[in-house]
ZALUM-24359 format. One record per residue (C-alpha): residue number from 1; residue in one letter; x, y, z. Coordinates in Angstrom, 1 decimal, decimal comma. Last residue first. Layout:
residues N
resi_resn_u_v_w
NUM_A_X_Y_Z $
...
This chain:
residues 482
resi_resn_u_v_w
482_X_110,7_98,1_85,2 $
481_X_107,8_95,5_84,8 $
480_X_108,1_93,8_88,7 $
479_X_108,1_97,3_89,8 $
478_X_105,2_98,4_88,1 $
477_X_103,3_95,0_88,9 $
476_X_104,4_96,0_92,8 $
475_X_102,4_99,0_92,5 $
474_X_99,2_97,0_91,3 $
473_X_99,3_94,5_93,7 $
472_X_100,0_97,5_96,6 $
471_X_97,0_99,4_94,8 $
470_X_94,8_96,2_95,3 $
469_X_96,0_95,3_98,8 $
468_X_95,0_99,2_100,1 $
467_X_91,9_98,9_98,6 $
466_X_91,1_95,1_99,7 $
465_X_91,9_96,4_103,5 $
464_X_89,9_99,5_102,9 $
463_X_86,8_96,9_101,5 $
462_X_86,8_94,4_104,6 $
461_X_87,2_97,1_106,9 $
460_X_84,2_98,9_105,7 $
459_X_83,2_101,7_103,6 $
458_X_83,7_100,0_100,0 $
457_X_84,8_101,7_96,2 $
456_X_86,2_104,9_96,5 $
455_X_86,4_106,8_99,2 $
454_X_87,3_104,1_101,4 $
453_X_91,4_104,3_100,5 $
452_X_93,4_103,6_97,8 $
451_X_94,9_105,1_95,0 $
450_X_98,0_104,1_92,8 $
449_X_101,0_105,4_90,7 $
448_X_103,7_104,4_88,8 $
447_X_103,1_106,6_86,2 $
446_X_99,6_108,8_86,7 $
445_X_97,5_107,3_83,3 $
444_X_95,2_105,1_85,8 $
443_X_94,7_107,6_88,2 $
442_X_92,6_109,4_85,8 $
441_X_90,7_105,9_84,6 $
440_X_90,3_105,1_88,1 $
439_X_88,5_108,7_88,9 $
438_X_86,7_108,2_85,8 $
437_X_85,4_105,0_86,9 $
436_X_84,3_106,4_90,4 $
435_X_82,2_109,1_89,3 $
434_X_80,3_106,3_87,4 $
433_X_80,0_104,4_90,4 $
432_X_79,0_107,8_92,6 $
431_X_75,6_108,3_90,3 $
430_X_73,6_108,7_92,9 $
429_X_75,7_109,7_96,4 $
428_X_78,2_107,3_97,8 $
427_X_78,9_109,8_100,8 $
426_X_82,4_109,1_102,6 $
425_X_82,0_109,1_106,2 $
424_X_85,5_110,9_107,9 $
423_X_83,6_114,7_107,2 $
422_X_84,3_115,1_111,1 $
421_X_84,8_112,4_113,0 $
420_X_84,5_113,3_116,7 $
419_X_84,7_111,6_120,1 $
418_X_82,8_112,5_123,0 $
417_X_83,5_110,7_126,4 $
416_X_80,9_110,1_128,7 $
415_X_82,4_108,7_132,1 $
414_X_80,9_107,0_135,3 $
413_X_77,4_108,3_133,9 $
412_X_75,1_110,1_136,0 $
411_X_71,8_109,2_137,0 $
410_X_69,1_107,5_135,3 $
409_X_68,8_105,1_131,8 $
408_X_65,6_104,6_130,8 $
407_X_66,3_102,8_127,9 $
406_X_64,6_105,2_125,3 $
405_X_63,2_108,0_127,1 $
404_X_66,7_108,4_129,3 $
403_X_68,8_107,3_126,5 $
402_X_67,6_110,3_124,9 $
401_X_68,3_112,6_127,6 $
400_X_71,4_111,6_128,3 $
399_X_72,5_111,9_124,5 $
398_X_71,2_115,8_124,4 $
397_X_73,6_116,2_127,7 $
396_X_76,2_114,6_126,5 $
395_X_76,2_116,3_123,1 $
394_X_75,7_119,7_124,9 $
393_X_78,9_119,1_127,0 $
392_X_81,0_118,2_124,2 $
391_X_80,1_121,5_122,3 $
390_X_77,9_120,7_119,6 $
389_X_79,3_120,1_116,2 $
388_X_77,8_116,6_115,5 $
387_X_74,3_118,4_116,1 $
386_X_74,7_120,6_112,9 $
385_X_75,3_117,5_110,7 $
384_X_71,5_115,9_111,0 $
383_X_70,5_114,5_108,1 $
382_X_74,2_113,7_106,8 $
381_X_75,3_112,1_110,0 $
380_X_74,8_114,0_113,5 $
379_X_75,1_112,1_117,0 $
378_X_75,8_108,4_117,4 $
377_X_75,5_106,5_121,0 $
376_X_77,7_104,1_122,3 $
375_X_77,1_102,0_125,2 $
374_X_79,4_100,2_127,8 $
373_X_77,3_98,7_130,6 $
372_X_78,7_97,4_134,4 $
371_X_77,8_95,1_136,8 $
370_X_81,1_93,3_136,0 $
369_X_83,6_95,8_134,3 $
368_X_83,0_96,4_130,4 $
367_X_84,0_95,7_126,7 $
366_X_85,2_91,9_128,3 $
365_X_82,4_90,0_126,1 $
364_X_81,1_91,7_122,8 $
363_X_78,0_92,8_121,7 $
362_X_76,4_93,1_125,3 $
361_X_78,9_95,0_126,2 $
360_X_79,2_97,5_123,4 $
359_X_75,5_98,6_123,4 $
358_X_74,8_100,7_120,4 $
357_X_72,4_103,3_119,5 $
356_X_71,6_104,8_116,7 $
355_X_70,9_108,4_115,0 $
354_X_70,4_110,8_118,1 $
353_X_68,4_113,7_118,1 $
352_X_65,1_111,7_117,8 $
351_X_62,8_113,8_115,4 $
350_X_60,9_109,7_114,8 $
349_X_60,9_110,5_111,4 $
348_X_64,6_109,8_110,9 $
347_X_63,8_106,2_112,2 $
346_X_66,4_105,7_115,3 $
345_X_68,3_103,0_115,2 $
344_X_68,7_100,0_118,7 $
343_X_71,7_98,3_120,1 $
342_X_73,1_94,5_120,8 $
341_X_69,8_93,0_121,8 $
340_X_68,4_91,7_125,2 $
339_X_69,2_95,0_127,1 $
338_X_66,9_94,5_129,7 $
337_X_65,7_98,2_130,0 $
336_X_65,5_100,1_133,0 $
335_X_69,3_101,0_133,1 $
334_X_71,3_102,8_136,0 $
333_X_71,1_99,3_138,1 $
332_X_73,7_98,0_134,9 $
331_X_76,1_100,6_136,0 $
330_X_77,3_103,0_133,5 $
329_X_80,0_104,0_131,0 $
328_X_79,1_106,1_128,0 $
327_X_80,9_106,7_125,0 $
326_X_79,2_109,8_122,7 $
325_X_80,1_109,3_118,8 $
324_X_80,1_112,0_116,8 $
323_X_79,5_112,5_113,0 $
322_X_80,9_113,4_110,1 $
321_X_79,8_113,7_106,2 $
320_X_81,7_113,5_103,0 $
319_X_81,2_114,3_99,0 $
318_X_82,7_112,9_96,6 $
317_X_83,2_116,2_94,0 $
316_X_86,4_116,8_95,4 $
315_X_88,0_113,0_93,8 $
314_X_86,6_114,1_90,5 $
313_X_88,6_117,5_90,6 $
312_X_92,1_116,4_92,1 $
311_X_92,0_114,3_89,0 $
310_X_91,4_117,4_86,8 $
309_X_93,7_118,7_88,6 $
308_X_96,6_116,0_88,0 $
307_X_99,7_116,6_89,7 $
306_X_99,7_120,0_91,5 $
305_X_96,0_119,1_92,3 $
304_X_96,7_115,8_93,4 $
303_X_97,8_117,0_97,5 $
302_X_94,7_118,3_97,9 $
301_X_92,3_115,8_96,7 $
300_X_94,4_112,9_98,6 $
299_X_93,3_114,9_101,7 $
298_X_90,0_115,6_101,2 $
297_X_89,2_112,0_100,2 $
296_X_91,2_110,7_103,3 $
295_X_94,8_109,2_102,6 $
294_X_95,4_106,0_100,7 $
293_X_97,8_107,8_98,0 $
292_X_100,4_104,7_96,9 $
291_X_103,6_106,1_95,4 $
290_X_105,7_104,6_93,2 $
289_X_110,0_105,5_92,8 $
288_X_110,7_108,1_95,7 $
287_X_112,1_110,8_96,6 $
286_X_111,7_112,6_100,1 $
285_X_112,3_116,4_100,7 $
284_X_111,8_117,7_103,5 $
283_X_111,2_121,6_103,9 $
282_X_107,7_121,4_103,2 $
281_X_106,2_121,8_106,6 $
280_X_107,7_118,8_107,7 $
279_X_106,8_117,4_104,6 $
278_X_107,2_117,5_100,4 $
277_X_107,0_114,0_98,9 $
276_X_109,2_114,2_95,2 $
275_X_108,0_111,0_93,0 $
274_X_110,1_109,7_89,8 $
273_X_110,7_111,3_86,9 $
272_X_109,1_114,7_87,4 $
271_X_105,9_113,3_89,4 $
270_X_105,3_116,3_92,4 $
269_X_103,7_116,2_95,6 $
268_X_103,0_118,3_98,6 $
267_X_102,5_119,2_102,4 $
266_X_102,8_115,6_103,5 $
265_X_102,2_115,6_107,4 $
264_X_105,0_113,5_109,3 $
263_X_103,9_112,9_112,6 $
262_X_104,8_109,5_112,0 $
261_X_106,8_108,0_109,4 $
260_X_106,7_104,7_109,5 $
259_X_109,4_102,3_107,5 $
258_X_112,1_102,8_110,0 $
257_X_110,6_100,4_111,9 $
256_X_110,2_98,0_109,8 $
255_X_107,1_96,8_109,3 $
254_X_105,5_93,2_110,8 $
253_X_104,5_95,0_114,0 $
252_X_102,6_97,5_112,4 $
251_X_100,4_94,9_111,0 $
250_X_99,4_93,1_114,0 $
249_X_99,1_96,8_116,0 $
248_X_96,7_98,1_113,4 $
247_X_94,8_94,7_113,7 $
246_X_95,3_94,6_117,8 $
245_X_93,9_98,1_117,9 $
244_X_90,4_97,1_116,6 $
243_X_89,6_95,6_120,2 $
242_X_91,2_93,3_122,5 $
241_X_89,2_90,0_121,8 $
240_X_89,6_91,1_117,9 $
239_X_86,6_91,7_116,4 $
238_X_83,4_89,5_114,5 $
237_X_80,7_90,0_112,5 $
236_X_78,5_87,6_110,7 $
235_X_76,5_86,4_113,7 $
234_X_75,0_90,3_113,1 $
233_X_74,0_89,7_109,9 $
232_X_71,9_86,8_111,4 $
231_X_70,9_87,8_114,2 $
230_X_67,5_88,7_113,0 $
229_X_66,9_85,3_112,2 $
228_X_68,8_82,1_112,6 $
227_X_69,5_82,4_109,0 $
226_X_69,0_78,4_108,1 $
225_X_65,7_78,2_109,8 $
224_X_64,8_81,9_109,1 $
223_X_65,3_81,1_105,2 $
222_X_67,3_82,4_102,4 $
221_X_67,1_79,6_99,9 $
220_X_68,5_82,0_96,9 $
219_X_65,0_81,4_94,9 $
218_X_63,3_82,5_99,2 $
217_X_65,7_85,7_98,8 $
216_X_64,6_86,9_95,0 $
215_X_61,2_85,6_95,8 $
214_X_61,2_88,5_97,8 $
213_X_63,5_90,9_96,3 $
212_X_61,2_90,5_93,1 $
211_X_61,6_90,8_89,5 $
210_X_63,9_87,9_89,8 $
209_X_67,5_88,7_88,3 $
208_X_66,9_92,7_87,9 $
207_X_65,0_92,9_91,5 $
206_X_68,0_90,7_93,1 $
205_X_70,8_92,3_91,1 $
204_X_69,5_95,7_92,7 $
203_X_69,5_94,2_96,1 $
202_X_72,7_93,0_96,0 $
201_X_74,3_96,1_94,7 $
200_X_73,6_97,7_98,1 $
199_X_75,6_100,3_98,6 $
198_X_77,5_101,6_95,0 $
197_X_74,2_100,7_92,5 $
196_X_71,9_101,7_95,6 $
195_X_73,2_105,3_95,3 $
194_X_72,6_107,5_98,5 $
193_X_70,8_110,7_97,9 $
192_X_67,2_110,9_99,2 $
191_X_68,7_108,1_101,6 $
190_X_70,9_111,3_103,3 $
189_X_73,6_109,2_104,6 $
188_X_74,9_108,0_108,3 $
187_X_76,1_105,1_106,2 $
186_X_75,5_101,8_109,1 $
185_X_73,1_103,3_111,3 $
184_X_71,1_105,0_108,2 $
183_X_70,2_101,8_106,7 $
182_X_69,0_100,2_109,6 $
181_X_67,2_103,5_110,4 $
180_X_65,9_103,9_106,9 $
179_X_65,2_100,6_106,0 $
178_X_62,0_100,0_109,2 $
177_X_60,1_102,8_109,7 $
176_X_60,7_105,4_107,0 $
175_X_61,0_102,5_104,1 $
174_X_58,0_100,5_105,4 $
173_X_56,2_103,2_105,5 $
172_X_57,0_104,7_102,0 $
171_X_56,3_101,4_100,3 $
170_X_58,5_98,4_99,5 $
169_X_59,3_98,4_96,0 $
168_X_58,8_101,7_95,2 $
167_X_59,5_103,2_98,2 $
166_X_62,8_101,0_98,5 $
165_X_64,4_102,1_95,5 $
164_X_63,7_105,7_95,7 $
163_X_64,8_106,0_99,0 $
162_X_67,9_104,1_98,9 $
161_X_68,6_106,4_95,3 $
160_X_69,0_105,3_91,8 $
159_X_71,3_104,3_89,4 $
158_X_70,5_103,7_85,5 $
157_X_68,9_100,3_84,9 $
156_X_65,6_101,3_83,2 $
155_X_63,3_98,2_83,4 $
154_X_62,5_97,8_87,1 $
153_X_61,0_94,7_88,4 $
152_X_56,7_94,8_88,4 $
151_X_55,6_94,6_91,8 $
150_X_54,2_91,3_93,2 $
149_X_56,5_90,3_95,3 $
148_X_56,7_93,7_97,3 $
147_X_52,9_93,1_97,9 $
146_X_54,3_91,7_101,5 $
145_X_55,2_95,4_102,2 $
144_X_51,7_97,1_100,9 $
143_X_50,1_94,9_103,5 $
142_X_52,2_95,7_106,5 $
141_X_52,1_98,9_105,8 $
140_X_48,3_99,5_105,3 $
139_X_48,0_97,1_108,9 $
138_X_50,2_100,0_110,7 $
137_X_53,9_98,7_110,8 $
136_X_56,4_98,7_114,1 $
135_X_53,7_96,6_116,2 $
134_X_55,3_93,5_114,5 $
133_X_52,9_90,6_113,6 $
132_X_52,6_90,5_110,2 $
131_X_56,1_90,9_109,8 $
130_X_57,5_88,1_112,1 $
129_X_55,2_86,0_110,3 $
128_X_56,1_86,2_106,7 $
127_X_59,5_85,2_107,4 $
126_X_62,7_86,2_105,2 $
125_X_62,1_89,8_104,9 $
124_X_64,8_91,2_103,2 $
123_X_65,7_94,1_102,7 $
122_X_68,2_95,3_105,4 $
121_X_67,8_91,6_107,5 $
120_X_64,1_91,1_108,2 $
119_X_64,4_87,4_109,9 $
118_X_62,6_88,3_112,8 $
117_X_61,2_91,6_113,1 $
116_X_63,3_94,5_114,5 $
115_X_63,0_94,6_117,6 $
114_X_60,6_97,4_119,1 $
113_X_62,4_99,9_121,1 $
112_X_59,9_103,1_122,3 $
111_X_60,0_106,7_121,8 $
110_X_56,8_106,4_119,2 $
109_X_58,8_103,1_117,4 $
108_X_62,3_102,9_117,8 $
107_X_63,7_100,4_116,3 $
106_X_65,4_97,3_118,1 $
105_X_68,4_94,9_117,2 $
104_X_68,6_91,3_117,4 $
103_X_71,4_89,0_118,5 $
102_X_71,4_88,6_122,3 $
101_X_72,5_85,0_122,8 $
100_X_74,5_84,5_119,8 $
99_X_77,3_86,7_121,6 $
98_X_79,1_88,5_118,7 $
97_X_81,9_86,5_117,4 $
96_X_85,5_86,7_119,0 $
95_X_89,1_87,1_117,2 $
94_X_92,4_86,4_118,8 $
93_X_92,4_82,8_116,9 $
92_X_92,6_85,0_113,6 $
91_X_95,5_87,5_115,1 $
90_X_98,5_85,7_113,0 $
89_X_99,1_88,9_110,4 $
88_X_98,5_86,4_107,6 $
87_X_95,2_85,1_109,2 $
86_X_94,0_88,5_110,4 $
85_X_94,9_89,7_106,5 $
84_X_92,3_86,9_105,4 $
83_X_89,7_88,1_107,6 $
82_X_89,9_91,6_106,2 $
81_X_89,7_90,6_102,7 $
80_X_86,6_87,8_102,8 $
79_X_83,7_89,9_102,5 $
78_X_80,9_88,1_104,5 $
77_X_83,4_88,2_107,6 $
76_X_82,0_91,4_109,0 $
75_X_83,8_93,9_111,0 $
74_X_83,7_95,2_114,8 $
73_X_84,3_98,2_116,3 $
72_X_84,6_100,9_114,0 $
71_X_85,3_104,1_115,8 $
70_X_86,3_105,2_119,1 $
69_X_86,6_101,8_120,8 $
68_X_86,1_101,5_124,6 $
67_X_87,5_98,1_126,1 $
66_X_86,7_99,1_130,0 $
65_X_88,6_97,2_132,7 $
64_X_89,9_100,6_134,4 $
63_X_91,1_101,7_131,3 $
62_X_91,8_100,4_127,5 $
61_X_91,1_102,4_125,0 $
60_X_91,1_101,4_121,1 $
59_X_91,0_103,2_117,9 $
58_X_90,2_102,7_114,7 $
57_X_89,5_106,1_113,0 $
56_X_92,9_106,2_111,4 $
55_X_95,5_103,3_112,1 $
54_X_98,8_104,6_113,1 $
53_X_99,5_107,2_116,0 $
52_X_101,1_110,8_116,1 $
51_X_99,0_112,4_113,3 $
50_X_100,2_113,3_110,1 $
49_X_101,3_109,6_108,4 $
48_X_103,5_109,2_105,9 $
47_X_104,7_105,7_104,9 $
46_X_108,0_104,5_103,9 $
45_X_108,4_101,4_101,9 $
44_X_111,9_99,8_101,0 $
43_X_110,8_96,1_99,9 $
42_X_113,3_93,9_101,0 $
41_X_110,1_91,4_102,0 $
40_X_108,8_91,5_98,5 $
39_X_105,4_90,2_98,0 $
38_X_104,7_90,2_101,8 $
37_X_106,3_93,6_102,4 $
36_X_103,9_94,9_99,4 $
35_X_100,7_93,6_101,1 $
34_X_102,1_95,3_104,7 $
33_X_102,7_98,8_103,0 $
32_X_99,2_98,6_101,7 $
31_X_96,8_96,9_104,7 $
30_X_98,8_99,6_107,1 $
29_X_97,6_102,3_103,9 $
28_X_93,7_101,2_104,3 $
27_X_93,8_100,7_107,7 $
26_X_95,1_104,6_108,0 $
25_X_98,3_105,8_108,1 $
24_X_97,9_107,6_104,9 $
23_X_100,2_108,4_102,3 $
22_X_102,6_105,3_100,9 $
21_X_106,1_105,9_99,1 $
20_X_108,1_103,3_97,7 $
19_X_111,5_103,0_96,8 $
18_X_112,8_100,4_94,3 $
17_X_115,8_98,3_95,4 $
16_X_118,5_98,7_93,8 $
15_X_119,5_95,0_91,5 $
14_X_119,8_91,5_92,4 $
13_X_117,3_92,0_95,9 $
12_X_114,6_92,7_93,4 $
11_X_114,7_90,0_91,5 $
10_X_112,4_87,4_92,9 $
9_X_109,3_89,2_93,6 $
8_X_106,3_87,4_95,1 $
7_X_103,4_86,1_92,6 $
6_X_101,0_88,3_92,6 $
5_X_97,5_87,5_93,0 $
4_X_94,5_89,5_91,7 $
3_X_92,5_91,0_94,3 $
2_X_88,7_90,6_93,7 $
1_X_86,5_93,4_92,2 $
């Protein structure tokens, strides 16, 4: 759904300016208040946010020359939105690609890391070779993958599940083995439930368009030689030189001061009018012309229902799961492993009580001291939820343990921090489209109103920065048309 453009507002500064209320600190409400500054630059915003610090789940460290991130910590440039607001904040010559010389990833195959073959990106196995000769499939596998082409398309084009999907097009092996993991380091979802129609649309216009995902990629010209393999998804990713903080820091320098409003939890809303934000425990009271909601599912759910139940309703029924990531600083003599690719998943069949596995310093350059490795490690997700709610101590220990089978990793860590996000993963379950689409409608026929956020449409950067500029369009179109 591409962001329509909006001319700038000439007008406003001729009559009282329009006051406008934004919920959610988030990227998703930064990328908000800062798309209706740059239509209107006398703009009065104010934004709400509950905790004592902008920008949600992105997060950066700095300390004794580490670069830890606690979320998110990196975002692609194949959607175009959050590249663009780099350029308009002026960080894009601060950001950094991945280091070309290590881009692969690894599986983990009977408590070893195999890489993931060459050229097989997601779905798509560009290069016949690579897959033939990876130890990850048994012969049968291997077969019944490269028979992909010659499967019949699917008629019936109601949604249906990752697991479904890929089984039937790729077999069950290939599926547990190989597009699970990758799959499941990026969602942390249960594939039994996660919609293809709202993740991976791609892939279903590939099967409805040629019948085949194979010939699908080779029609589109998808090829090793021009994909540089493997790494190719992950040479489309990129981050700031000092970390996610310096995008919630570019935008937050181009607001007013007085427009933020931290530790300012929103207890309640009502539309008589006009908007009336209840905070500070409810004893505020805050007026306001259009409000943008771009607060967590959960959140926005509970503040709707004195509006709009029914809304409040559809926007429950999206479901959420957590998980937690362990931080790990070590010296590079600590690790067995050569640590020639940026991070390895864990096949859910595998009974590994760790999801994924990524290695911060070899991503990026300047994450860690010299002779030194910064790894992350993800606990918990939808199939395993009752490990993300270990005590911290636990979680290190389980994540030791792993990395000690997997990478061979010995002694004790210089520091293992353990940070949480709880029910922060939005689950795009079967079906979540359509769920979607009456949510919009609902919000829809709410006056001067708009939604944003990643519950709804996109996961990533790219899609909570094309959220939170989409309701700001659409907010400043109510203003233009007052």
């Amino acid at each position: 759904m591409p962001i329509p453009k909006v001319e700038p507002c000439h007008f406003l500064g001729e009559i009282p300016s329009f006051r406008i209320a934004i919920i959610g600190g988030g990227i998703s409400g930064l990328a908000a208040a800062n798309r209706v500054r740059e239509l209107d630059s006398t703009a009065d915003v104010t934004l709400f946010e509950a905790s004592d610090r902008l920008g949600g789940v992105l997060r950066t460290e700095q300390r004794d020359g580490w670069l830890i991130e606690r979320s998110a910590d990196m975002f692609t440039t194949r959607e175009p939105w959050a590249i663009d607001l780099c350029r308009r904040i002026g960080i894009a010559e601060e950001l950094i690609e991945t280091d070309a010389r290590f881009r692969r990833a690894f599986v983990v195959r009977r408590g070893k890391l195999v890489p993931v073959p060459e050229g097989f990106t997601l779905m798509s196995p560009a290069k016949v070779w690579p897959i033939l000769s990876t130890p990850i499939l048994s012969p049968l596998g291997k077969l019944r993958l490269a028979s992909e082409r010659f499967i019949p398309g699917r008629r019936d084009d109601s949604d249906e599940s990752l697991e479904a999907f890929t089984v039937r097009r790729f077999g069950r092996e290939a599926f547990e083995r190989l597009i699970q993991p990758l799959i499941g380091g990026i969602y942390t979802a249960d594939p039994a439930k996660l919609s293809m129609r709202a993740t991976l649309p791609q892939f279903v216009e590939l099967e409805q368009k040629y019948g085949s995902l194979i010939r699908g990629m080779r029609a589109k010209g998808v090829e090793v030689r021009s994909q540089a393999g493997t790494g190719a998804r992950y040479g489309q990713f990129v981050a700031p030189r000092e970390g996610m903080q310096r995008v919630v820091d570019g935008i937050a320098a181009r607001l007013p001061k007085s427009c933020v409003r931290l530790n300012t939890a929103v207890e309640r809303i009502e539309y008589v009018n006009g908007w009336k934000i209840y905070a500070g425990g409810g004893s505020e009271t805050n007026e306001f012309d259009e409000l943008i909601l771009a607060s967590p599912g959960a959140v926005s759910s509970r503040l709707m229902a004195g509006v709009d139940g029914e809304l409040a309703s559809l926007i429950a029924r999206i479901p959420h799961a957590g998980c937690s990531v362990a931080v790990l600083g070590v010296r590079r003599d600590q690790i067995a492993h050569r640590l020639d690719g940026f991070g390895f998943v864990v096949p859910a069949i595998e009974n590994c009580r760790i999801i994924a596995g990524s290695i911060a310093s070899v991503k990026f350059p300047g994450r860690a001291p010299e002779g030194k490795v910064l790894l992350r490690v993800f606990v918990g997700g939808a199939l395993q939820p009752e490990l993300a709610e270990l005590p911290d101590e636990q979680i290190r220990r389980i994540v030791l343990e792993e990395l000690g089978e997997l990478i061979g990793l010995r002694g004790e860590p210089e520091f293992c921090d353990v940070v949480r996000w709880s029910g922060m993963m939005p689950q795009y379950h079967v079906g979540h489209l359509d769920l979607v689409k009456q949510i919009e409608q609902r919000a829809a026929a709410i006056p001067h109103f708009a939604l944003a956020g990643n519950s709804y449409r996109g996961v990533g950067i790219p899609f909570c920065v094309r959220s939170g500029e989409a309701a700001a369009e659409q907010i400043m179109r109510n203003v233009e048309h007052r």
